[in-house]
mmCIF file of the N, C-alpha and C atoms, coordinates in Angstrom:
data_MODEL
# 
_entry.id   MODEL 
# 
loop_
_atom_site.group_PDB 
_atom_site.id 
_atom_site.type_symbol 
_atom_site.label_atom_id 
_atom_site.label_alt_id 
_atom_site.label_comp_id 
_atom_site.label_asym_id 
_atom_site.label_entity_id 
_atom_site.label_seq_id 
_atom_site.pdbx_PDB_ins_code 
_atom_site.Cartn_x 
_atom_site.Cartn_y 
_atom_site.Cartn_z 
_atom_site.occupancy 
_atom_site.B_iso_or_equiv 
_atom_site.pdbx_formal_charge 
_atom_site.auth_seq_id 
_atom_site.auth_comp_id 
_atom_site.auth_asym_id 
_atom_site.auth_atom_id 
_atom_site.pdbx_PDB_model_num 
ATOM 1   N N  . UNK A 1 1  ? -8.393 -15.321 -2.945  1.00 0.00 ? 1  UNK A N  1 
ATOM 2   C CA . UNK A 1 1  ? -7.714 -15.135 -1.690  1.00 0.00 ? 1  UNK A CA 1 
ATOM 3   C C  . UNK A 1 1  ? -7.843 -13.674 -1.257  1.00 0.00 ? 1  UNK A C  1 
ATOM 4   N N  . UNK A 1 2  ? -7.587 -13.215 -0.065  1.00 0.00 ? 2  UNK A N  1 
ATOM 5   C CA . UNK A 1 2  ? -8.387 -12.456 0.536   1.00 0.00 ? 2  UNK A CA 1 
ATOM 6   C C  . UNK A 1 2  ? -6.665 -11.536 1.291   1.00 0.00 ? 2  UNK A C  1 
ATOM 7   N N  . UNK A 1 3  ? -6.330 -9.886  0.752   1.00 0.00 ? 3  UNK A N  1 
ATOM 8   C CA . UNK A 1 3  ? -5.661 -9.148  1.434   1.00 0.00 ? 3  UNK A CA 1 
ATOM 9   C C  . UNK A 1 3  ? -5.842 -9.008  2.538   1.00 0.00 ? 3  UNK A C  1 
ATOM 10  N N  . UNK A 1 4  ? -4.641 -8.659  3.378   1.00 0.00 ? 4  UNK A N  1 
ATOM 11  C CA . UNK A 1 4  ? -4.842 -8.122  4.932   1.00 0.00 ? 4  UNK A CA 1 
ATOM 12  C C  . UNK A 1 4  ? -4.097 -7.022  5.551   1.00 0.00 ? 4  UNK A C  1 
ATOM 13  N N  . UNK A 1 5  ? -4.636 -6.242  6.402   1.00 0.00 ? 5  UNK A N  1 
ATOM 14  C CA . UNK A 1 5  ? -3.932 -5.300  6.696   1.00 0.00 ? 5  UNK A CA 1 
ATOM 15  C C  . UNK A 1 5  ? -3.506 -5.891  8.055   1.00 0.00 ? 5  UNK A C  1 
ATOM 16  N N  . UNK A 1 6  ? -2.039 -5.166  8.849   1.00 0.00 ? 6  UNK A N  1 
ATOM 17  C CA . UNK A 1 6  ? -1.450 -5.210  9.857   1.00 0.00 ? 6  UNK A CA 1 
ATOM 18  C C  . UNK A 1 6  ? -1.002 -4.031  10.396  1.00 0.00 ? 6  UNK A C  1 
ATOM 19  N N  . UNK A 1 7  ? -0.984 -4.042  11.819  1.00 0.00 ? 7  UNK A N  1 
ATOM 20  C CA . UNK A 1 7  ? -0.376 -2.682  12.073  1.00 0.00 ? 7  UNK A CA 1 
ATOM 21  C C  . UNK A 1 7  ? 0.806  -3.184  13.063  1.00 0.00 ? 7  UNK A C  1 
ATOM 22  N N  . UNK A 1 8  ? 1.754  -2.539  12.936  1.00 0.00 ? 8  UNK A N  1 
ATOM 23  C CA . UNK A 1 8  ? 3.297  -2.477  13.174  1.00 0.00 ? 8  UNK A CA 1 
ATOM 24  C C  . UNK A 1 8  ? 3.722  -1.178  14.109  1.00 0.00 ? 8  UNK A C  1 
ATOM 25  N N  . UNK A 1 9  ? 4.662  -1.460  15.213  1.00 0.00 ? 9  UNK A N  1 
ATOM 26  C CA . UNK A 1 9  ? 5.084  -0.311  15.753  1.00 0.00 ? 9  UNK A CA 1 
ATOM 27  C C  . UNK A 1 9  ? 6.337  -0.639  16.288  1.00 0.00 ? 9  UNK A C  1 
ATOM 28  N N  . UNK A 1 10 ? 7.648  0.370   16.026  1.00 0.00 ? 10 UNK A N  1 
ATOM 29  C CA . UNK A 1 10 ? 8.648  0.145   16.895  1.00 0.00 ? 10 UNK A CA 1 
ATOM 30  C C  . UNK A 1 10 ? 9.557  1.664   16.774  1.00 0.00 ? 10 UNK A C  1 
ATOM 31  N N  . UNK A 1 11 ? 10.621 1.137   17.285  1.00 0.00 ? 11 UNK A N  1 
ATOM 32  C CA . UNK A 1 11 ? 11.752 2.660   17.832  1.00 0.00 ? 11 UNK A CA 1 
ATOM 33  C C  . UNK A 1 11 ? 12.485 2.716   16.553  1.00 0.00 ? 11 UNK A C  1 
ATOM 34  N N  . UNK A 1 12 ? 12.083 2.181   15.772  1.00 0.00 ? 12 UNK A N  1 
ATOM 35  C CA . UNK A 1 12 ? 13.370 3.111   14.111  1.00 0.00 ? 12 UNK A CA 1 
ATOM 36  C C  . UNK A 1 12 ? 12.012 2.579   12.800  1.00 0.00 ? 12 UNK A C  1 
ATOM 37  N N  . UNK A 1 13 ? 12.475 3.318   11.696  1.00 0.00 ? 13 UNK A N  1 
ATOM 38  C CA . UNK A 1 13 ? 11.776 2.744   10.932  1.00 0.00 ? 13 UNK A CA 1 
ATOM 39  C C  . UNK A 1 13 ? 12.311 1.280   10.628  1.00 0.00 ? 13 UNK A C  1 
ATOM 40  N N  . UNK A 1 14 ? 13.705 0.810   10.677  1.00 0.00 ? 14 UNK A N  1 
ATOM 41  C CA . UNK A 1 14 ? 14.309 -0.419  10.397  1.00 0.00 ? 14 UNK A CA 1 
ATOM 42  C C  . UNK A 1 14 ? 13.471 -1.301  10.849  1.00 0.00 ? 14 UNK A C  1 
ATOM 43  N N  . UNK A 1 15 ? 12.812 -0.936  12.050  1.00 0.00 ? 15 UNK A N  1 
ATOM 44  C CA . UNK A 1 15 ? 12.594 -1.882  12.957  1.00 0.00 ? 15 UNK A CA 1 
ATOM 45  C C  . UNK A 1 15 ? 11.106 -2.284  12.482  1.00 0.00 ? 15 UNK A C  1 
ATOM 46  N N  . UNK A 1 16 ? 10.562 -1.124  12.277  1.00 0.00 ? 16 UNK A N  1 
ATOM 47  C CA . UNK A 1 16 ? 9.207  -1.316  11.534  1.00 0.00 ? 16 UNK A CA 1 
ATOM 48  C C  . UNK A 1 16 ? 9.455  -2.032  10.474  1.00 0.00 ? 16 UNK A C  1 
ATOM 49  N N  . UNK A 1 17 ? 10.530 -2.057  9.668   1.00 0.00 ? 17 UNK A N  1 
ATOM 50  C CA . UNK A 1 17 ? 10.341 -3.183  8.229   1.00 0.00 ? 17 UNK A CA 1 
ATOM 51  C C  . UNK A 1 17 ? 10.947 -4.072  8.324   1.00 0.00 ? 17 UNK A C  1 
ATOM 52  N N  . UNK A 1 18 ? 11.864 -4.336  9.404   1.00 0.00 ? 18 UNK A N  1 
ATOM 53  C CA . UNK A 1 18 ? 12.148 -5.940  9.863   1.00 0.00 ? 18 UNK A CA 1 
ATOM 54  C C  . UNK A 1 18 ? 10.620 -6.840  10.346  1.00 0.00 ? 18 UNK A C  1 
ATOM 55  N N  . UNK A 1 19 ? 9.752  -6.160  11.084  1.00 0.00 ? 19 UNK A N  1 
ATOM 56  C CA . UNK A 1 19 ? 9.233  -6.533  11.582  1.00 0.00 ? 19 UNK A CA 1 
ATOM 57  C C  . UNK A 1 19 ? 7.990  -6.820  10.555  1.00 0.00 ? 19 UNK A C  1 
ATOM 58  N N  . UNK A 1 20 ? 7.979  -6.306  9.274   1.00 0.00 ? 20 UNK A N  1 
ATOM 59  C CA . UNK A 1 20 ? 7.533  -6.258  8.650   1.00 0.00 ? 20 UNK A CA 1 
ATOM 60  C C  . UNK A 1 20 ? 7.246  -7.214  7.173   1.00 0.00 ? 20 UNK A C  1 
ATOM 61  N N  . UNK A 1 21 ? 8.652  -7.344  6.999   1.00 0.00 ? 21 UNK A N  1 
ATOM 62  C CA . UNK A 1 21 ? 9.042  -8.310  6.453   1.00 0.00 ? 21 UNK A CA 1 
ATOM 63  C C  . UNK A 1 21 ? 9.214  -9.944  7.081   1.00 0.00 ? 21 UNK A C  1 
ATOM 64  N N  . UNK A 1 22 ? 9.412  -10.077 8.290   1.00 0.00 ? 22 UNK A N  1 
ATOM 65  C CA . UNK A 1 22 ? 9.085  -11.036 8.740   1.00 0.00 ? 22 UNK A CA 1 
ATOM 66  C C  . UNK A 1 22 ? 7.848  -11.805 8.980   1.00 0.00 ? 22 UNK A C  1 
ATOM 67  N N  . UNK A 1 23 ? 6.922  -10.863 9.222   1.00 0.00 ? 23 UNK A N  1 
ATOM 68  C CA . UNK A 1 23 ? 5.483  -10.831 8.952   1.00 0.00 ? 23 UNK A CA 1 
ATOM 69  C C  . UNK A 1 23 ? 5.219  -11.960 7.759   1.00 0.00 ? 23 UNK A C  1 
ATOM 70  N N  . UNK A 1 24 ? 5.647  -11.029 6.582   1.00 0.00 ? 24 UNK A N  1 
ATOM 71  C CA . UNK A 1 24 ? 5.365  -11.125 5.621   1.00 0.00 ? 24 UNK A CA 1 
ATOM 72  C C  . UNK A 1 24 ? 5.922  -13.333 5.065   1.00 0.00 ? 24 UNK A C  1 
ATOM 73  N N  . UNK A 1 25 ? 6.948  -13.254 5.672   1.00 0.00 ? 25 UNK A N  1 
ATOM 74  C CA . UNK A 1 25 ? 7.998  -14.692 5.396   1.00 0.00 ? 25 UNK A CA 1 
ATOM 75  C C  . UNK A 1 25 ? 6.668  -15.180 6.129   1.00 0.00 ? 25 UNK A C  1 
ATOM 76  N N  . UNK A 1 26 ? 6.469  -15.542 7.494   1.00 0.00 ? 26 UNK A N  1 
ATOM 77  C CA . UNK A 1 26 ? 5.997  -15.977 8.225   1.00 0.00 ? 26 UNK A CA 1 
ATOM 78  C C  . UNK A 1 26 ? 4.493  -16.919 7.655   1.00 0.00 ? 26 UNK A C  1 
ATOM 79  N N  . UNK A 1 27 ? 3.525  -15.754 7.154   1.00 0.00 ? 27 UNK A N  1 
ATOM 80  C CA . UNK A 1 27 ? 2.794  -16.208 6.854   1.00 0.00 ? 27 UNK A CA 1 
ATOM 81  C C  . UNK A 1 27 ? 2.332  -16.289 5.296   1.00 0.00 ? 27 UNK A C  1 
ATOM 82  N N  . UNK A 1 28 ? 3.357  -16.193 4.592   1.00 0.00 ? 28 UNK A N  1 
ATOM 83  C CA . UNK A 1 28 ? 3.770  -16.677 3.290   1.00 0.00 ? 28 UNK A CA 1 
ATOM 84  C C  . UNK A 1 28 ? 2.448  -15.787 1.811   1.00 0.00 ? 28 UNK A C  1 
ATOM 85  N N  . UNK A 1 29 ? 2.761  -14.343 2.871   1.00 0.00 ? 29 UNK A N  1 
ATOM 86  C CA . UNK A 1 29 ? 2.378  -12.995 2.051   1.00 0.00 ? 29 UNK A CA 1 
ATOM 87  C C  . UNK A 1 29 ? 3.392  -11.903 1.618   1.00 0.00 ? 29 UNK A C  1 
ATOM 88  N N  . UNK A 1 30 ? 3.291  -11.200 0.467   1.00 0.00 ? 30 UNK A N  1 
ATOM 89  C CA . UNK A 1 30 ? 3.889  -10.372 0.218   1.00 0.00 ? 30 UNK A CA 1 
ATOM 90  C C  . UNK A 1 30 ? 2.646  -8.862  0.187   1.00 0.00 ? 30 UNK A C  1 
ATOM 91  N N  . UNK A 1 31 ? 3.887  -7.735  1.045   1.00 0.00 ? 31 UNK A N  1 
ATOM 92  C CA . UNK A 1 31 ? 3.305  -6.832  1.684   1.00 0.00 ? 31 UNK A CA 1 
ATOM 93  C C  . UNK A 1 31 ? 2.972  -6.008  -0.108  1.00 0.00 ? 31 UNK A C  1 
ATOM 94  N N  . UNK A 1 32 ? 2.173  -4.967  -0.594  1.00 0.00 ? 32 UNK A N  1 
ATOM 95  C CA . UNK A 1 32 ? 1.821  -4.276  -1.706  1.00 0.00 ? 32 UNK A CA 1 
ATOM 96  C C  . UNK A 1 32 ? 1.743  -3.231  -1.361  1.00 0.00 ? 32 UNK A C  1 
ATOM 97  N N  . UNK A 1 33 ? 1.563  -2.584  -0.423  1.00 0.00 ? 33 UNK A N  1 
ATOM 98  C CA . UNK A 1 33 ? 1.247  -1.020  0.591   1.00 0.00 ? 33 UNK A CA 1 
ATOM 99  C C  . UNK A 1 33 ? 1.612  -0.956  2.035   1.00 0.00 ? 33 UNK A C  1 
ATOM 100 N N  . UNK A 1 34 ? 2.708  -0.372  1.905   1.00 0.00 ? 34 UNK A N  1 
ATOM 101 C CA . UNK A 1 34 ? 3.482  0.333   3.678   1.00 0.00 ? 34 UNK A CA 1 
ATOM 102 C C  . UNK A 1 34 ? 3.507  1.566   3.732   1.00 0.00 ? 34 UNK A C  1 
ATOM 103 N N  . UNK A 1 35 ? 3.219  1.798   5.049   1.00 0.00 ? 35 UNK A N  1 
ATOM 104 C CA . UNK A 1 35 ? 3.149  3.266   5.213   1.00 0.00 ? 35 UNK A CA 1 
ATOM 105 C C  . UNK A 1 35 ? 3.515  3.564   6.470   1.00 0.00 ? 35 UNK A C  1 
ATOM 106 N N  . UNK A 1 36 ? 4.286  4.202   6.537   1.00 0.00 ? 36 UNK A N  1 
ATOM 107 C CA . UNK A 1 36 ? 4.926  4.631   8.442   1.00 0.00 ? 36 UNK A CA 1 
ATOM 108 C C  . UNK A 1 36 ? 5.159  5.904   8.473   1.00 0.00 ? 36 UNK A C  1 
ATOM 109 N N  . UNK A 1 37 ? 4.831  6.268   9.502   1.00 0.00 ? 37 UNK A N  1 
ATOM 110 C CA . UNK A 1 37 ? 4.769  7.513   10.424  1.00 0.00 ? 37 UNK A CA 1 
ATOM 111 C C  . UNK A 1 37 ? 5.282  7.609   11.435  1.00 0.00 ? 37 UNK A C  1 
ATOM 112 N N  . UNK A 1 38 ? 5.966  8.935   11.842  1.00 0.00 ? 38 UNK A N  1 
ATOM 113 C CA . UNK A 1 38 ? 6.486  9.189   13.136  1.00 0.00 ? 38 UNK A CA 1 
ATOM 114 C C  . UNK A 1 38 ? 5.705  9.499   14.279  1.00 0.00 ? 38 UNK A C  1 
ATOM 115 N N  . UNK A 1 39 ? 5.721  9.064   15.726  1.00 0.00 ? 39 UNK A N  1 
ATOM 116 C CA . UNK A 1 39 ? 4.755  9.908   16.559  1.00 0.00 ? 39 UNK A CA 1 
ATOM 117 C C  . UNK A 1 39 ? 5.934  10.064  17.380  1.00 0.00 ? 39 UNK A C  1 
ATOM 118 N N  . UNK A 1 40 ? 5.500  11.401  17.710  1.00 0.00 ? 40 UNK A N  1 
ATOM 119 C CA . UNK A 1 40 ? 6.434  12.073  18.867  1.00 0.00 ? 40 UNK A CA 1 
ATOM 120 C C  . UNK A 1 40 ? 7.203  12.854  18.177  1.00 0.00 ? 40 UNK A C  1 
ATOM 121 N N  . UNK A 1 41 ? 8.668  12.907  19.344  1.00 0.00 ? 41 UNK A N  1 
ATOM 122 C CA . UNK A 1 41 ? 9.581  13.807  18.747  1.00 0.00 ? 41 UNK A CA 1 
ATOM 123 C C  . UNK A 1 41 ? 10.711 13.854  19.784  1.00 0.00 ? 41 UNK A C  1 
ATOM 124 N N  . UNK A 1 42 ? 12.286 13.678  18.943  1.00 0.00 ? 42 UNK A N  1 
ATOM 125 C CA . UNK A 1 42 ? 13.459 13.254  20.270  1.00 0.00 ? 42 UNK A CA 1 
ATOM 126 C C  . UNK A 1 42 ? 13.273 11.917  20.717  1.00 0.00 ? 42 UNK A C  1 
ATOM 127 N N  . UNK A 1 43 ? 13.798 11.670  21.921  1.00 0.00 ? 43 UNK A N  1 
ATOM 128 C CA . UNK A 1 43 ? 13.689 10.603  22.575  1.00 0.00 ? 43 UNK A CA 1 
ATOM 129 C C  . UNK A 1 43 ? 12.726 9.759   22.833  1.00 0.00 ? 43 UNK A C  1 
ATOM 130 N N  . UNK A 1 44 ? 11.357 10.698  22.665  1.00 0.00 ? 44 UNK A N  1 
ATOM 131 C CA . UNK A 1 44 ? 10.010 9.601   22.942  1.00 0.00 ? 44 UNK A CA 1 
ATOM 132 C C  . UNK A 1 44 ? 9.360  9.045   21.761  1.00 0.00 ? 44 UNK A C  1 
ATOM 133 N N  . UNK A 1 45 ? 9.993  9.821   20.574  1.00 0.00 ? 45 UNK A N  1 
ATOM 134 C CA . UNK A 1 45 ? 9.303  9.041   19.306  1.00 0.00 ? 45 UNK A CA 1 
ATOM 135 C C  . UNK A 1 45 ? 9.596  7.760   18.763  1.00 0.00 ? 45 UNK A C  1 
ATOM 136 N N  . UNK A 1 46 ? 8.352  7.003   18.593  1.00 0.00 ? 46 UNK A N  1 
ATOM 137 C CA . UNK A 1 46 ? 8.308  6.053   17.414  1.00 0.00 ? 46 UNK A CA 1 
ATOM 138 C C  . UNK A 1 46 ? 7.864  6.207   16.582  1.00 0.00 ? 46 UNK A C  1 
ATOM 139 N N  . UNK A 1 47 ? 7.740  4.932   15.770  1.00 0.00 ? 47 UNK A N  1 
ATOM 140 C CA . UNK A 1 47 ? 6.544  4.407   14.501  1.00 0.00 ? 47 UNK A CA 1 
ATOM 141 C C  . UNK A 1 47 ? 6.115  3.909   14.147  1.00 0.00 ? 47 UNK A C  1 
ATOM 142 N N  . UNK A 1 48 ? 5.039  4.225   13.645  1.00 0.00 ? 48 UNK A N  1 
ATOM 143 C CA . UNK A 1 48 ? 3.741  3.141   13.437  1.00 0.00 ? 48 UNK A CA 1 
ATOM 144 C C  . UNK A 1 48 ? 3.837  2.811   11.734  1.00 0.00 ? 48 UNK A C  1 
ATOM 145 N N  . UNK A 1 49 ? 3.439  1.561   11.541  1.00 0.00 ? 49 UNK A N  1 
ATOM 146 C CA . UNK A 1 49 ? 3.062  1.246   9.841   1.00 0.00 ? 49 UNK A CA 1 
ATOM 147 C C  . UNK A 1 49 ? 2.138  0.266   9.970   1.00 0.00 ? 49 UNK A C  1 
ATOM 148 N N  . UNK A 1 50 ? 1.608  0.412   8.765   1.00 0.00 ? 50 UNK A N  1 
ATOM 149 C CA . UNK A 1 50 ? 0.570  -0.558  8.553   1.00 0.00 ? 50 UNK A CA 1 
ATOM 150 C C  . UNK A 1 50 ? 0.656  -0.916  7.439   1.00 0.00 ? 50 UNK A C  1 
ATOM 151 N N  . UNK A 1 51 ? 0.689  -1.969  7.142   1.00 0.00 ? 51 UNK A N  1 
ATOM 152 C CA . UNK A 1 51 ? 1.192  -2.741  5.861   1.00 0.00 ? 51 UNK A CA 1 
ATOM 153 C C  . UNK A 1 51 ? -0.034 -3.685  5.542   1.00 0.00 ? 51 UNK A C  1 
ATOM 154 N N  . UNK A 1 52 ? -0.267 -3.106  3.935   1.00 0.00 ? 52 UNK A N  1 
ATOM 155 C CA . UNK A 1 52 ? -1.457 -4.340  3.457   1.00 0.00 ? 52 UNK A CA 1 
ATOM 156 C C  . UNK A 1 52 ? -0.554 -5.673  2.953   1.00 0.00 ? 52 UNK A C  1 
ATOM 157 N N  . UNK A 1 53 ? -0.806 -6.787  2.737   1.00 0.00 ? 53 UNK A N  1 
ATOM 158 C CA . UNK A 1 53 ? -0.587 -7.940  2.370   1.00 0.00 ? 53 UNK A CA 1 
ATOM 159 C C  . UNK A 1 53 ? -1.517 -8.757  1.886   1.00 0.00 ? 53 UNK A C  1 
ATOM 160 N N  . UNK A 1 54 ? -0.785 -9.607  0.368   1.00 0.00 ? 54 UNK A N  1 
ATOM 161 C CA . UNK A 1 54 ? -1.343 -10.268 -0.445  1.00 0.00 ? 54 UNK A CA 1 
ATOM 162 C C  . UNK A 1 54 ? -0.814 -11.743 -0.751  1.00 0.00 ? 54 UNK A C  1 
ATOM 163 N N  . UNK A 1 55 ? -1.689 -12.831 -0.580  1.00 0.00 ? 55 UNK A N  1 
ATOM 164 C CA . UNK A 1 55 ? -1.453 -14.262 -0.490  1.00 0.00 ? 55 UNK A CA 1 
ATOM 165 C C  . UNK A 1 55 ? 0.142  -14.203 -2.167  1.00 0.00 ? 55 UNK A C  1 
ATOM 166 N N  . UNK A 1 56 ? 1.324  -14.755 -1.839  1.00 0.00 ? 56 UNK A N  1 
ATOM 167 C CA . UNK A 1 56 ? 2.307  -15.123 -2.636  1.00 0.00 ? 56 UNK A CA 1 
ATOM 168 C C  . UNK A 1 56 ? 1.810  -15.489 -3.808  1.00 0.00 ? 56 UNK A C  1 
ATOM 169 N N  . UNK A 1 57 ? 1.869  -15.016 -5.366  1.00 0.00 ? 57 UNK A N  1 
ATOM 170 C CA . UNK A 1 57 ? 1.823  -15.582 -6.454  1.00 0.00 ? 57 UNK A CA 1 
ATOM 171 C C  . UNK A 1 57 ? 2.647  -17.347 -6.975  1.00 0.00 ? 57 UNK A C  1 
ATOM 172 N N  . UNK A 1 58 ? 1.616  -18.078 -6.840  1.00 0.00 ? 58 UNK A N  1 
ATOM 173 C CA . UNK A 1 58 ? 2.478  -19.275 -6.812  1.00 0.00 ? 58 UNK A CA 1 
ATOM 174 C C  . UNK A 1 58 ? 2.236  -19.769 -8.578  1.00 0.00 ? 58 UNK A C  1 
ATOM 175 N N  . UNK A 1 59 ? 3.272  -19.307 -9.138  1.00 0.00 ? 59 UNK A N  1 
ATOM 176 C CA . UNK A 1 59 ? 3.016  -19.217 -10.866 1.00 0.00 ? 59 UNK A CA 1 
ATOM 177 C C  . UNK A 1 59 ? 2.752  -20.945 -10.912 1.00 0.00 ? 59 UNK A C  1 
ATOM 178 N N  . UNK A 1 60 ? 3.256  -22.074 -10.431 1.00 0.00 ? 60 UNK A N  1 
ATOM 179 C CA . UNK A 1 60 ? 3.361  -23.680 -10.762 1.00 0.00 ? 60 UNK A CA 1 
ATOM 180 C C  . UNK A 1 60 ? 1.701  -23.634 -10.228 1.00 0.00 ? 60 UNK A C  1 
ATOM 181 N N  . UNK A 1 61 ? 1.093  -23.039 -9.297  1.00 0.00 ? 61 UNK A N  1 
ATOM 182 C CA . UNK A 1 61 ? -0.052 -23.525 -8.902  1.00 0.00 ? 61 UNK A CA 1 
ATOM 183 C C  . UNK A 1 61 ? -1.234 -23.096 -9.950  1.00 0.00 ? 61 UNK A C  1 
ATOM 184 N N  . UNK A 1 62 ? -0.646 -22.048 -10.964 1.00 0.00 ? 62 UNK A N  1 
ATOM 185 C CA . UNK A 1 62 ? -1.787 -21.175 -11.336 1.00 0.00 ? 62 UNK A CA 1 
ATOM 186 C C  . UNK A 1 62 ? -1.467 -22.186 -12.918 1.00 0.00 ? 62 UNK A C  1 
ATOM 187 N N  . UNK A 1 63 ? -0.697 -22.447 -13.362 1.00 0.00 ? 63 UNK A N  1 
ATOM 188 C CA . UNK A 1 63 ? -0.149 -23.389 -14.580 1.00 0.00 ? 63 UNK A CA 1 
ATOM 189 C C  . UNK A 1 63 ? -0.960 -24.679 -14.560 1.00 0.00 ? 63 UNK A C  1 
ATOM 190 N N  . UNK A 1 64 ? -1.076 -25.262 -13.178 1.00 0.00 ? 64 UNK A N  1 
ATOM 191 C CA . UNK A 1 64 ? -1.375 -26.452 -13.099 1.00 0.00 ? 64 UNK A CA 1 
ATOM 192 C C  . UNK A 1 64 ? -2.316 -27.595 -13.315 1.00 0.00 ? 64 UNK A C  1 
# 
């Protein structure tokens, strides 16, 4: 199975790892590498992340 990267942007970092983690539920990966950054500064800054992701360890499938 095959990692993927995503890129993510919003107004808090929270928001970047909600968004991130939902990602992650969604399409039934767990993220291994996040990384976020600020751009800007004051009122106009956000942030960006980009999160790699790896297909869920399914231990019953690998037993089976």
């Amino acid at each position: 199975m095959l990692n993927e990267a995503v890129g993510f942007s919003g107004d808090s970092v929270e928001a970047v790892s909600m968004a991130i983690n939902r990602y992650g539920r969604e399409a039934g990966m767990e993220p291994i590498s996040v990384t976020v950054t600020q751009e800007g500064s004051g009122a106009s800054s956000f942030f960006r992340g980009i999160a790699v992701f790896t297909p869920e360890y399914d231990e019953e499938a690998e037993q089976g």
